[in-house]
DRENMARNU-395509 format. One record per residue: x, y, z of N, C-alpha, C in turn; residue in three letters. Coordinates in steps of 0.001 Angstrom, whole numbers, padded with zeros to 6 digits, always signed. Atoms other than C-alpha are relative to their C-alpha. Layout:
BEGIN
XYZXYZXYZala;...
END
This chain:
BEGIN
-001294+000564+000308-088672+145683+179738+001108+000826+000652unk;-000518-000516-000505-087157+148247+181593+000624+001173-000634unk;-000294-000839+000891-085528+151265+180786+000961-000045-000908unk;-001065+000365+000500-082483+149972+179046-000891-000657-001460unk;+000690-000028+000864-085099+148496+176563-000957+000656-000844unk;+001127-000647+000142-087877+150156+176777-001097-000879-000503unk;+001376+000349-000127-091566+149464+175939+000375-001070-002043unk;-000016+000851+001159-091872+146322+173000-001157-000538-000109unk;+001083+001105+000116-094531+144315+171479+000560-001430-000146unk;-000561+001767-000096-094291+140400+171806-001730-000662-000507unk;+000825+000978+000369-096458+138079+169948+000165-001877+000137unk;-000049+001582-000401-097230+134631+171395-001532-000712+000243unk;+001405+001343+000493-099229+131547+170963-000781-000312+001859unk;+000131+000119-001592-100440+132262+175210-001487+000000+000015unk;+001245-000754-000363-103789+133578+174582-001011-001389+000411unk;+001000+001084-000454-105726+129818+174544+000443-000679+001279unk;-000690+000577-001092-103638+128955+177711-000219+001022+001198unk;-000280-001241-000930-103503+132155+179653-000529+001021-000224unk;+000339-001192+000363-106108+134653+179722+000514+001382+000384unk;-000392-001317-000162-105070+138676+179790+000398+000100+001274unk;+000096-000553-001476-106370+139063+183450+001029-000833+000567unk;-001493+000490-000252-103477+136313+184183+000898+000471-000174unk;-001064-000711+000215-100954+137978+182624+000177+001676+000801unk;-000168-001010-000701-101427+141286+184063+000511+000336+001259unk;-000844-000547-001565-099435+142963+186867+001367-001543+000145unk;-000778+000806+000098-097109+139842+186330+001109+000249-000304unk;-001114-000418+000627-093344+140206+186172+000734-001679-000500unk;-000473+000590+000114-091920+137864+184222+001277-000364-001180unk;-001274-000209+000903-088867+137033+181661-000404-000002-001609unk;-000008-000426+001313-088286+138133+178172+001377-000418-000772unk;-000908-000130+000850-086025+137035+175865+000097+001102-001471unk;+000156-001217+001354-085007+140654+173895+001309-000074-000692unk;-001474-000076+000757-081611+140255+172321-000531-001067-001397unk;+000447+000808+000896-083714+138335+169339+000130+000945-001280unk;+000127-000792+001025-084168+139759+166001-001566-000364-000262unk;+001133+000191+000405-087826+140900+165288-000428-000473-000940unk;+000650+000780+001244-090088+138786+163032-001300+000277+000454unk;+001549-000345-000112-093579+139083+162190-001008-001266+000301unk;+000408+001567-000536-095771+136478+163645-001784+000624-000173unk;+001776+000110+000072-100025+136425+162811+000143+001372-000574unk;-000668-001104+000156-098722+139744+160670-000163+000945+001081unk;-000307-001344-001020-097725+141771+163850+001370+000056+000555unk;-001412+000063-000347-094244+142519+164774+000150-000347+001168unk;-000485+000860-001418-092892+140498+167503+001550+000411+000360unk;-001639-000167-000138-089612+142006+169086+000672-000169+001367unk;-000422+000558-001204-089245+139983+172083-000824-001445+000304unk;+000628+001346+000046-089960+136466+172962-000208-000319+001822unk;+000285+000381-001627-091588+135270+176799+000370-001082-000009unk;+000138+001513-000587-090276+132391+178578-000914-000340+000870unk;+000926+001004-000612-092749+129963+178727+000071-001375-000015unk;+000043+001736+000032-093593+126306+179169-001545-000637-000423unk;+001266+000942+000401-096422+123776+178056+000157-000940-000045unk;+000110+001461+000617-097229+120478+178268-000884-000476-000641unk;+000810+000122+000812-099652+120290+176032-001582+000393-000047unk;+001660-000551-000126-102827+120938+177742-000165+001196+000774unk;+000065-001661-000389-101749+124287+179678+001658+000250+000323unk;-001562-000806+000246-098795+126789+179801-000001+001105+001129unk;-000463-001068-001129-097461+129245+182240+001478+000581-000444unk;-001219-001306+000744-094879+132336+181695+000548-000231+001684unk;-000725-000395-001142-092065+132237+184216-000018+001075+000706unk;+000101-001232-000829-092491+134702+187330+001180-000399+000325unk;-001352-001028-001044-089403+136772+188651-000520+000271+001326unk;+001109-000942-001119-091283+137924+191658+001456+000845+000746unk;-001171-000626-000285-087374+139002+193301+000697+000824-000458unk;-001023-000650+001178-086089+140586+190036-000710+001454+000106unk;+000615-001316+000480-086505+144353+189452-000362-000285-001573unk;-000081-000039+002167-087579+145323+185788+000646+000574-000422unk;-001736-000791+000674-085117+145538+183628+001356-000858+000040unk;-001236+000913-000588-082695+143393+185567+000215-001576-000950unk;-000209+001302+000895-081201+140566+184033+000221-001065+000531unk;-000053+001448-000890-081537+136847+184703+000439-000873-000394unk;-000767+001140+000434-079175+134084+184516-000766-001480+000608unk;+000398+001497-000193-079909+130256+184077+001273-000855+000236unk;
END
């Protein structure tokens, strides 16, 4: 999350869509200005933008962005 954040846990519903070895080495966006909640009891204090249409999902890549940097829509 960069150093301005630093290191967070994020809990999301990705895992039947997107195994690990997908996610890894991947840079992609975080919504952290949230307020943590506990989700499958584990603290969640950042949320990934993702998408689904019902039968598979994908996490937005930055591939241009440093980490850390912030991204407007």
């Amino acid at each position: 999350m960069g150093k301005k954040h630093g290191q967070k846990q994020v809990v999301a519903g990705l895992k039947k869509y997107l195994p690990k070895k997908k996610l890894e080495g991947r840079t992609v966006v975080f919504c952290v200005n949230i307020k943590p909640a506990v989700i499958r009891g584990q603290k969640s204090e950042a949320m990934v933008l993702a998408a689904d249409d019902g039968s598979t999902a994908d996490v937005l890549d930055v591939v241009k962005t440093k980490v850390g940097e912030e991204v407007h829509f």
